[in-house]
C-alpha positions in Angstrom: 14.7 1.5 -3.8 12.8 1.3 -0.3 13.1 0.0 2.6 10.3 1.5 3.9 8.5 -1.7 5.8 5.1 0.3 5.9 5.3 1.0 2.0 6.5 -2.6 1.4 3.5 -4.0 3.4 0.6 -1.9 1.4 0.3 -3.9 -1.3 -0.3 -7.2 0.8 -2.2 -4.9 3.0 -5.0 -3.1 0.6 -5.3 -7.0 -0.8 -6.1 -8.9 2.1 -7.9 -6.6 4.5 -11.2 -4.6 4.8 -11.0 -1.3 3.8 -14.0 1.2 3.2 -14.8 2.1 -0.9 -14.1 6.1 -0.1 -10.6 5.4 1.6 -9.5 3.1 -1.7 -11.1 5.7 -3.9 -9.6 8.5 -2.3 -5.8 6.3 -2.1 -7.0 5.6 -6.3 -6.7 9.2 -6.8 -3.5 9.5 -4.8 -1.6 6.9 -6.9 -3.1 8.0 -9.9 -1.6 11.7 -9.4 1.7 10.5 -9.2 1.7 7.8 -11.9 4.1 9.7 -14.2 6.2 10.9 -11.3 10.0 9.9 -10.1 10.0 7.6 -7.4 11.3 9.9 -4.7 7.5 11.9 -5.4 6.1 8.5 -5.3 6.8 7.6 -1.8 6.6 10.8 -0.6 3.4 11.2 -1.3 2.1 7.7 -0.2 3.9 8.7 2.7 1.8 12.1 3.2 -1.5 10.2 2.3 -0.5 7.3 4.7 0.1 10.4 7.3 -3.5 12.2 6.9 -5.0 8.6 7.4 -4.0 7.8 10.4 -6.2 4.9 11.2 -5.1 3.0 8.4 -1.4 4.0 8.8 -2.2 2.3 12.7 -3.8 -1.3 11.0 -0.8 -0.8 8.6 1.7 -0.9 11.1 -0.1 -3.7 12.9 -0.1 -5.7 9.8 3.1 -5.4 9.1 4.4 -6.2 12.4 2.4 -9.6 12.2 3.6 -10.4 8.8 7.2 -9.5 9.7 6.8 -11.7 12.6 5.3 -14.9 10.4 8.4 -13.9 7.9 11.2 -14.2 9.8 11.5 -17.8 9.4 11.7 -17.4 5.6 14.9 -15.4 3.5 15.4 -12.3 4.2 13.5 -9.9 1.3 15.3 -7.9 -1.2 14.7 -4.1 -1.5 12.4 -3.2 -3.6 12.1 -0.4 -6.3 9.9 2.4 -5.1 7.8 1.9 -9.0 7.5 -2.3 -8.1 5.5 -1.1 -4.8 3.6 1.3 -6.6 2.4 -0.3 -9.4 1.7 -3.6 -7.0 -0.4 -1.4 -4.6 -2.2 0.8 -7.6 -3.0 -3.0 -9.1 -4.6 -3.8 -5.4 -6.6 -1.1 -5.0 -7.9 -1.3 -8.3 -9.1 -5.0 -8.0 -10.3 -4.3 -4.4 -12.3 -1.3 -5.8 -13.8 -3.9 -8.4 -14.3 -6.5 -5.7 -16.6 -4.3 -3.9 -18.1 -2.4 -6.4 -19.3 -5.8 -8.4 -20.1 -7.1 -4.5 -22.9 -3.9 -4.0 
């Protein structure tokens, strides 16, 4: 499980902001290297990726600090498996990759 607030936030993240094609294809590639890996490789490298991009890993962090701050009203969340973040934020960039590509 994670409790990585950054990794938790990338799903909702990749869906609902602006993002150029070549940063989702190159984050495609990423998660589709480690789709047959444990967990721990998982969010290590989404972790490395998130460190050698660091201006997304900024609108990240600014993200989720607004989205914490609109949640706090509502339950707290549970933790959440390493593999449910994964395969929500591989299903994001896919549809966001479709999204633009169909948009061109």
């Amino acid at each position: 499980m994670t409790t990585d607030s950054l990794l938790l936030a990338f799903p909702n993240f990749v869906k609902s902001q602006s993002i150029e094609i070549d940063i989702l294809r190159k984050l495609d590639r990423a998660l589709e290297s480690v789709s047959s890996e444990p967990s721990q490789n998982t969010e290590e490298t989404l972790n490395e990726w998130l460190c050698n991009h660091e201006d997304i890993t900024d609108r990240l962090r600014e993200f989720e600090e607004n989205t914490r701050e609109i949640t706090k009203v509502k339950a707290p969340q549970p933790k959440t498996g390493v593999a449910n973040v994964f395969q929500e934020l591989r299903e994001a960039v896919k549809q966001k990759l479709k999204e633009i590509e169909n948009g061109k």
